[in-house]
N, C-alpha and C positions, 0 to 999 in steps of 0.2 A: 513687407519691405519697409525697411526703417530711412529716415530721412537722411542718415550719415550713410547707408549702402548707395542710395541715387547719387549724392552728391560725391561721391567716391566715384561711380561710373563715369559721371560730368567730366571731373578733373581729368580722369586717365582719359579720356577722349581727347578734352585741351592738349594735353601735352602732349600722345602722340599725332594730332592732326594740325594743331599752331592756327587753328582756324574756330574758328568758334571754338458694273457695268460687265464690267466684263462680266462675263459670261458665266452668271452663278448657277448655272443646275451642276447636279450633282455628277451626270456624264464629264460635264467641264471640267470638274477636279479630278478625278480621276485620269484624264487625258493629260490633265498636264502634270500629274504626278506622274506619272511614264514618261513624257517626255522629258523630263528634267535633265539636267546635265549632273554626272558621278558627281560635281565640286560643290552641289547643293543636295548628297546625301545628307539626312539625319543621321547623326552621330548617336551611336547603340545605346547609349545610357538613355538620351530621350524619348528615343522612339518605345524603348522598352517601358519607360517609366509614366507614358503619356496616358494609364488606366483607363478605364471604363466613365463615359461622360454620364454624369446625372443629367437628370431633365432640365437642373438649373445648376449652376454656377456661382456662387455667393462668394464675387472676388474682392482681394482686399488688395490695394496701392496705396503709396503713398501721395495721399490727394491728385490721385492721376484724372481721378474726373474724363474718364474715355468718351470720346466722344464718337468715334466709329470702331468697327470691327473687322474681320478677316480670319477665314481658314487657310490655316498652312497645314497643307495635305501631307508634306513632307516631313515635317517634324509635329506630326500631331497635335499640332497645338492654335486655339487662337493668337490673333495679334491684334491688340488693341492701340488706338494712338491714345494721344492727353491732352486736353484742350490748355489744362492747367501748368503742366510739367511741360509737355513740350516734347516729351521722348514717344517714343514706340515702345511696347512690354510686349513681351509672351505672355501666355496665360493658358496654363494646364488646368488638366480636371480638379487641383489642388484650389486655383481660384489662385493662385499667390504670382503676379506680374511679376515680370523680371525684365531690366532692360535688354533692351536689343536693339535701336536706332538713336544715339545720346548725343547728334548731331546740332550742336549749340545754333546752328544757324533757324534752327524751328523753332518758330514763337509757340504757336498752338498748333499742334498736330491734331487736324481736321479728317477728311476722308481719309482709309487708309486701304488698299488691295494691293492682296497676294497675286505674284505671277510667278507662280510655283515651274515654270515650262521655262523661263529664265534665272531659278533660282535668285528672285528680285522682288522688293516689295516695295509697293507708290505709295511716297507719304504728301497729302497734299500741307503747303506751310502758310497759314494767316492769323492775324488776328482780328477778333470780331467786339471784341470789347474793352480789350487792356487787362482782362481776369488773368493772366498767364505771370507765373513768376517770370518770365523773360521779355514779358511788356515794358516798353519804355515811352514815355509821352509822343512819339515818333509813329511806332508803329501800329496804333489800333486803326483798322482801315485801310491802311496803307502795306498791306504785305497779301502776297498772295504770288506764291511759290509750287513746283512737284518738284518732288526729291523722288531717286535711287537708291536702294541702297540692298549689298547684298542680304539675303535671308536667315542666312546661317551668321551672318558676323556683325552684319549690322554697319560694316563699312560702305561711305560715301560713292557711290558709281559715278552720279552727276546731279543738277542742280539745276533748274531752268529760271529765273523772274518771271513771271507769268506777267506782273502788272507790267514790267518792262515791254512785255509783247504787244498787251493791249494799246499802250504809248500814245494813252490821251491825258497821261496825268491825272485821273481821278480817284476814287475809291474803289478797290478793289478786294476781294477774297475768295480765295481759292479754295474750293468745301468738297467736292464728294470726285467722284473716278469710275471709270468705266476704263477700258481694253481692249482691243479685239485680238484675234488669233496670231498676227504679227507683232503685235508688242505695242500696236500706237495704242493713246490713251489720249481718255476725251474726258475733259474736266470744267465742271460749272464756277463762276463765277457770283456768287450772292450779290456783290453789290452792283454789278454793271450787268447788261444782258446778253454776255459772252458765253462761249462754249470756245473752247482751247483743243488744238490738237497737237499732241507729243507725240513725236517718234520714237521707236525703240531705242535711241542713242543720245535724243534727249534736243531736238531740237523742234519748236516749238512756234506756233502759227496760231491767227485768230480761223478757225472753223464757221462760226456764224456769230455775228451783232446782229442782234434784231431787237428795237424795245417792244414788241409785244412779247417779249418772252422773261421781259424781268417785271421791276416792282418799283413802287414807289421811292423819292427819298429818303435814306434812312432806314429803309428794310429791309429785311435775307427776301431775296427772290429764288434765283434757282438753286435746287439746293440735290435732291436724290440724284443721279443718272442710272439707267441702264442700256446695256447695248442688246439687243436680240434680233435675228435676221436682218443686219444689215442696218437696220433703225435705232437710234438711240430716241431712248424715253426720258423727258428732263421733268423735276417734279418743281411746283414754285411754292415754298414756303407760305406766302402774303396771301397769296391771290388763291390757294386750292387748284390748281390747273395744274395738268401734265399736259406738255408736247411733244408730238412724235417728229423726227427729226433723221428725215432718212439721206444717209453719209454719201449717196452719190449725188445727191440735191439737196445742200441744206437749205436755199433759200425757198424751197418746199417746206418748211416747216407748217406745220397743223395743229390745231388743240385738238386733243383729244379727249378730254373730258377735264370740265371746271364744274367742282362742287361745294360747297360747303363746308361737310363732313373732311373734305381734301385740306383746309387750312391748317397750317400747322405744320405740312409736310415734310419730312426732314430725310431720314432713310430709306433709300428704294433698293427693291429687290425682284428679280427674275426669278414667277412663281410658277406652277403645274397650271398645265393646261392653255398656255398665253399669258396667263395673269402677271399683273407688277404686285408687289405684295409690299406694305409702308409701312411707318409710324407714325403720328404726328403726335405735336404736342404741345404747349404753351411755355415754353422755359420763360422767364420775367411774371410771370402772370400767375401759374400755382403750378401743381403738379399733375395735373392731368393730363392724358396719352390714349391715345388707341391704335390700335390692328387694324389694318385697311388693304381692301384687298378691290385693285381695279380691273376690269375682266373687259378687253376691247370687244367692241360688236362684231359680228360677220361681216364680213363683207362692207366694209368700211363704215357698219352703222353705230346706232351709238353704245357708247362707254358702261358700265355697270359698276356702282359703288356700292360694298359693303362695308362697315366699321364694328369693332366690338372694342371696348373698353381694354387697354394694356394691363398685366397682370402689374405690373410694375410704375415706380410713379417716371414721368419726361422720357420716354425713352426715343431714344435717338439712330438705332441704325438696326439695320435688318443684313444679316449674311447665312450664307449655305453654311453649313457647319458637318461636323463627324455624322456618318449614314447619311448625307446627302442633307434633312430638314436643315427648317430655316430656326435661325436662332436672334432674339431681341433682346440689343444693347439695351441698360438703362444705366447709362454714367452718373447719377444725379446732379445733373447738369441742374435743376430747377434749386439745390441748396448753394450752388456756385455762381448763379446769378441772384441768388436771393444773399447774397454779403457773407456767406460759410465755405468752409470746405469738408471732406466727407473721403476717409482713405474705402468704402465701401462701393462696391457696383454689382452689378446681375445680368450676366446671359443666361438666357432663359429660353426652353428649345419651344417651337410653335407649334 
């Protein structure tokens, strides 16, 4: 994808718009590719064209620097956000992004999930550093956003301020996404120790403040979410701790395991057998990353951590992908905070 085709998409957006967790096993996607509604069929050309997935993915953008992922069950294909760009791509087995959300109001497109059951995908909108071509001295810190938008076209549904909600004035960023089976969506905050709850129409509420649940100043705290039976699992970047956080009592929240091996945290995912399945990784600091897999106890006891080294260097998000496995983002987010850019990234199935 060449730099003059992105910037071509931008424009034609400007002018026609005058404006600028969920539940990842693999039954989930399948459920909601059934349920979809006809107006978010795949169109023939791509469903036919979406071939047979390698093990890895050797995708190439124009310095998209992705920073999360998503299967879209419906048109075969991932979707990745851009921490750098700012837009949403597709990305087939070709590895070659193609825009699909060129919604100028996104600084840095953080979390990103499919809601194939509404033909709609949640783009979460902040920025964490000022790295984004659409940073302005204004907004590092200060933006943290869920956008709509439909799947097949990549048109605007609605658009919430998240920090507006929070409405203390502070620093604020809006990073990963979760769902449940009605459309709300539960979304972590890095900089404050928020959890957000979105309606399916886009109307949005604080869920839980708690600071035992974020991080120091100046640090990504919560950052993975997943939703499973009724509990959302929040991961914390800084501190290695996941919280279990169950949705008809959040001021019940629990740690459920702080480790070590947990710092770093960044992608979480809904694994076989109970499991959350991570990555973490040190972006600012070098490239090193691993597979982490946390396995809650019986019967409320304790937590089990395993880690193996990432095949991949910084890697950043974990999703269900084609036949159900999980598949690991690595945006090289660590050459994009090290002062580079890089049109190169890898999913790579686990």
């Amino acid at each position: 994808m060449t730099k003059n085709v992105v910037r071509a998409a931008l424009a034609a957006t400007l002018a026609v718009t005058g404006l600028l967790a969920t539940a990842e096993s693999a039954a989930a996607a399948e459920t909601a590719t059934a349920a979809a509604p006809a107006t978010a069929a795949a169109p023939a050309a791509v469903a036919a064209g979406a071939g047979q997935y390698a093990a890895v993915i050797s995708g190439h953008g124009d310095a998209l620097h992705p920073e999360s992922a998503s299967w879209d069950p419906i048109h075969r294909q991932f979707v990745v956000s851009s921490i750098h760009q700012g837009v949403v791509s597709r990305v087939g087995a070709d590895g070659i992004a193609r825009p699909l959300v060129t919604d100028p109001r996104l600084v840095s497109a953080l979390g990103v999930k499919v809601d194939a059951a509404r033909g709609r995908v949640l783009v979460c909108n902040a920025d964490p550093a000022g790295l984004s071509v659409r940073s302005t001295a204004q907004t590092p810190g200060h933006v943290a956003g869920l956008g709509s938008y439909d799947l097949t076209t990549g048109r605007p549904l609605w658009y919430v301020d998240l920090a507006a909600v929070a409405g203390d004035g502070g620093r604020h960023l809006a990073n990963d996404i979760a769902f449940d089976p009605d459309g709300t969506a539960y979304v972590t905050d890095s900089f404050a120790p928020i959890v957000y709850r979105v309606t399916a129409d886009g109307h949005a509420s604080v869920l839980l403040r708690d600071d035992r649940i974020g991080a120091g100043p100046g640090q990504i705290g919560l950052n993975g979410i997943v939703l499973r039976g009724g509990r959302l699992f929040l991961g914390n970047y800084a501190t290695g701790a996941v919280w279990e956080l169950p949705l008809h009592r959040p001021q019940a929240v629990r740690l459920l395991v702080a480790d070590p091996r947990l710092v770093g945290l960044d992608g979480l995912a809904a694994g076989p057998d109970g499991s959350l399945v991570g990555v973490t990784n040190r972006i600012g600091v070098d490239s090193s990353g691993a597979v982490v897999t946390v396995r809650p106890g019986a019967h409320g006891g304790p937590a089990t951590v395993t880690a193996r080294p990432s095949a991949d260097p910084a890697p950043t998000a974990v999703t269900r992908g084609p036949g159900g496995a999980l598949w690991v983002l690595s945006g090289r987010m660590d050459i994009l905070f090290g002062g580079g850019v890089s049109d190169a990234f890898t999913l790579r199935r686990v």
